[in-house]
mmCIF file of the C-alpha atoms, coordinates in Angstrom:
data_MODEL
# 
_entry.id   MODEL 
# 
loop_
_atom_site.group_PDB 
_atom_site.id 
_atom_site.type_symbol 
_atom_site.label_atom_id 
_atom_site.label_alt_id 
_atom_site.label_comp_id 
_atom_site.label_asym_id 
_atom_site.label_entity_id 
_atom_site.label_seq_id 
_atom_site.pdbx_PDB_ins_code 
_atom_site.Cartn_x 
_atom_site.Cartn_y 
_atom_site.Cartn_z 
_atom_site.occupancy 
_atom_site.B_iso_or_equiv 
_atom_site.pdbx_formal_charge 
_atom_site.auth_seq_id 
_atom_site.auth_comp_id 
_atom_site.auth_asym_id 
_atom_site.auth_atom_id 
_atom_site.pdbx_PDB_model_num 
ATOM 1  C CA . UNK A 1 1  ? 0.000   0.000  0.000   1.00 0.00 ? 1  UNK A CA 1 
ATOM 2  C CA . UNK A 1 2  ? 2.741   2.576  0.796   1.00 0.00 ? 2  UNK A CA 1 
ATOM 3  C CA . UNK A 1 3  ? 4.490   1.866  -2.675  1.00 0.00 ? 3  UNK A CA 1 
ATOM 4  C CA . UNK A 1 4  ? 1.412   2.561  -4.306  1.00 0.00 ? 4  UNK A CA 1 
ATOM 5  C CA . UNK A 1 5  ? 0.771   5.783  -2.408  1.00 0.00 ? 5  UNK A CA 1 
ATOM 6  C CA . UNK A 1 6  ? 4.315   6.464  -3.030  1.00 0.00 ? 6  UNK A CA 1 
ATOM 7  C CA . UNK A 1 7  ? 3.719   5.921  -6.830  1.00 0.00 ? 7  UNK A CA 1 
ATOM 8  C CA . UNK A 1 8  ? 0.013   8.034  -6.764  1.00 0.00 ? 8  UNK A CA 1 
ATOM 9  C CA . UNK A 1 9  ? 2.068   11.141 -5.239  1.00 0.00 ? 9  UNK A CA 1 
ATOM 10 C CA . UNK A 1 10 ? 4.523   10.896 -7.639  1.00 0.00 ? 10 UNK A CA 1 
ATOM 11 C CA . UNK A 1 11 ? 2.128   10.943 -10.675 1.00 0.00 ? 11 UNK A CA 1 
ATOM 12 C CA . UNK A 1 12 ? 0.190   13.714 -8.836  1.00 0.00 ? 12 UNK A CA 1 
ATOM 13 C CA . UNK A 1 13 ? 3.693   16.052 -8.624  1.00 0.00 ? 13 UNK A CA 1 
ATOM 14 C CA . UNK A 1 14 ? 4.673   15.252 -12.251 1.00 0.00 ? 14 UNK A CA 1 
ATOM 15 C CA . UNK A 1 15 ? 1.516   16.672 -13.221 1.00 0.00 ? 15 UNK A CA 1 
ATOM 16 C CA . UNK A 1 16 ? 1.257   19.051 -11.326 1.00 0.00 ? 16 UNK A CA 1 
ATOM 17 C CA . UNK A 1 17 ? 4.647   19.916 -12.493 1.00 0.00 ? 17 UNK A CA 1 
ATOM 18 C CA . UNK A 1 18 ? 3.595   19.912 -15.944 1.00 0.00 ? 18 UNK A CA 1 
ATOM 19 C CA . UNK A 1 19 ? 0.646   21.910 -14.668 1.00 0.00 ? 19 UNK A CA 1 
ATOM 20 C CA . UNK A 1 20 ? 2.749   25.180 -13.842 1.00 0.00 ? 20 UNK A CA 1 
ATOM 21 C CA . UNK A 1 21 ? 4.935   25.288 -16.885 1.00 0.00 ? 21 UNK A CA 1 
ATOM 22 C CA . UNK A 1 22 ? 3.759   28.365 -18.600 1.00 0.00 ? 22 UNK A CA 1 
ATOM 23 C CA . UNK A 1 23 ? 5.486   27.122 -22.157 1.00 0.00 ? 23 UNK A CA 1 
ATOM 24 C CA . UNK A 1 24 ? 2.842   24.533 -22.417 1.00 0.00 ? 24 UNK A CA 1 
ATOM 25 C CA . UNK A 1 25 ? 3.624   23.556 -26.293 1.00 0.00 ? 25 UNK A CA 1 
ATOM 26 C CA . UNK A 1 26 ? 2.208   19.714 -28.517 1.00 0.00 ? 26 UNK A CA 1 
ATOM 27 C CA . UNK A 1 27 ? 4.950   17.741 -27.333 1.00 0.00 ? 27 UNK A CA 1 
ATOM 28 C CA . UNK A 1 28 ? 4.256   18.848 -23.207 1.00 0.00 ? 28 UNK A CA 1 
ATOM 29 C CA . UNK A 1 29 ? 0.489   18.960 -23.691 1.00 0.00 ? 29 UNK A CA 1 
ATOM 30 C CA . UNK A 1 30 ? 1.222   15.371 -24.893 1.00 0.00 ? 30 UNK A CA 1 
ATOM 31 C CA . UNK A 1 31 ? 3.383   14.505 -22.152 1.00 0.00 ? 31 UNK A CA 1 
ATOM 32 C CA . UNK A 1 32 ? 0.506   16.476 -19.654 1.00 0.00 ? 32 UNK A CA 1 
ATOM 33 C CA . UNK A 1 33 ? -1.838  13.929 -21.077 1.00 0.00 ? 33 UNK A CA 1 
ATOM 34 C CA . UNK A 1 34 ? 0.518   10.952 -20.883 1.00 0.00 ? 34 UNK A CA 1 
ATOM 35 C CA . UNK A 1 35 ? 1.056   11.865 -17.293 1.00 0.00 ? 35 UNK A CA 1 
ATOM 36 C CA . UNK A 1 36 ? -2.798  12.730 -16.447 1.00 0.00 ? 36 UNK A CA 1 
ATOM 37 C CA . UNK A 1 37 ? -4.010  8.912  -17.501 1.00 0.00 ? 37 UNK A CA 1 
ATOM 38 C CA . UNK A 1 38 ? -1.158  7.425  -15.257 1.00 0.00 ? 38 UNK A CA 1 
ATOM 39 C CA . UNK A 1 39 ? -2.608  9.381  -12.175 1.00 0.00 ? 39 UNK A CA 1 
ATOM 40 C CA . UNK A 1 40 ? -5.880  8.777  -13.084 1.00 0.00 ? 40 UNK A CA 1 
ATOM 41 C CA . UNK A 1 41 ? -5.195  5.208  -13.534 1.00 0.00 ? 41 UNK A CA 1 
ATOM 42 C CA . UNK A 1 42 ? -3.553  5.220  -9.903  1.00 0.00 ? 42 UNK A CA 1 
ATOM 43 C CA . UNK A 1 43 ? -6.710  7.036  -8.368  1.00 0.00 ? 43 UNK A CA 1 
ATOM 44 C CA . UNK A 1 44 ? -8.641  3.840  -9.986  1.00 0.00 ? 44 UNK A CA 1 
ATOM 45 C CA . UNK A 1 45 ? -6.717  1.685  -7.453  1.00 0.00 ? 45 UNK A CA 1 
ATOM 46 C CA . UNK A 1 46 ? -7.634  3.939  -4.305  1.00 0.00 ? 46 UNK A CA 1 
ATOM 47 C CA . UNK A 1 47 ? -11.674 4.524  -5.929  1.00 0.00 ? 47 UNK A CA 1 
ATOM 48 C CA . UNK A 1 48 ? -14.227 1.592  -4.464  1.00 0.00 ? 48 UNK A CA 1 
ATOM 49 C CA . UNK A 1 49 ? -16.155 -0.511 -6.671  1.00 0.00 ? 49 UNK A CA 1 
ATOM 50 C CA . UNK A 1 50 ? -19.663 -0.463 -6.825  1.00 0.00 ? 50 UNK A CA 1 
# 
């Protein structure tokens, strides 16, 4: 469990990372997006199923 918490907060910084660079251009917008599905598929872990 702590790896994977380890893991979500890094996904969450690297995007958030991503999030404040002003010269957002295609290839970091890509990389935004790239890095957005990882965390999102990390939140999936930590979300309950119905």
């Amino acid at each position: 469990m702590d790896d994977e918490l380890r893991s979500l907060q890094e996904k969450l910084h690297a995007v958030s990372a991503r999030l404040s660079d002003l010269s957002l251009n295609k290839q970091t917008a890509e990389a935004l997006v790239a890095e957005y599905r990882q965390l999102l598929k990390a939140l999936d872990k930590f979300t309950p199923a119905n």
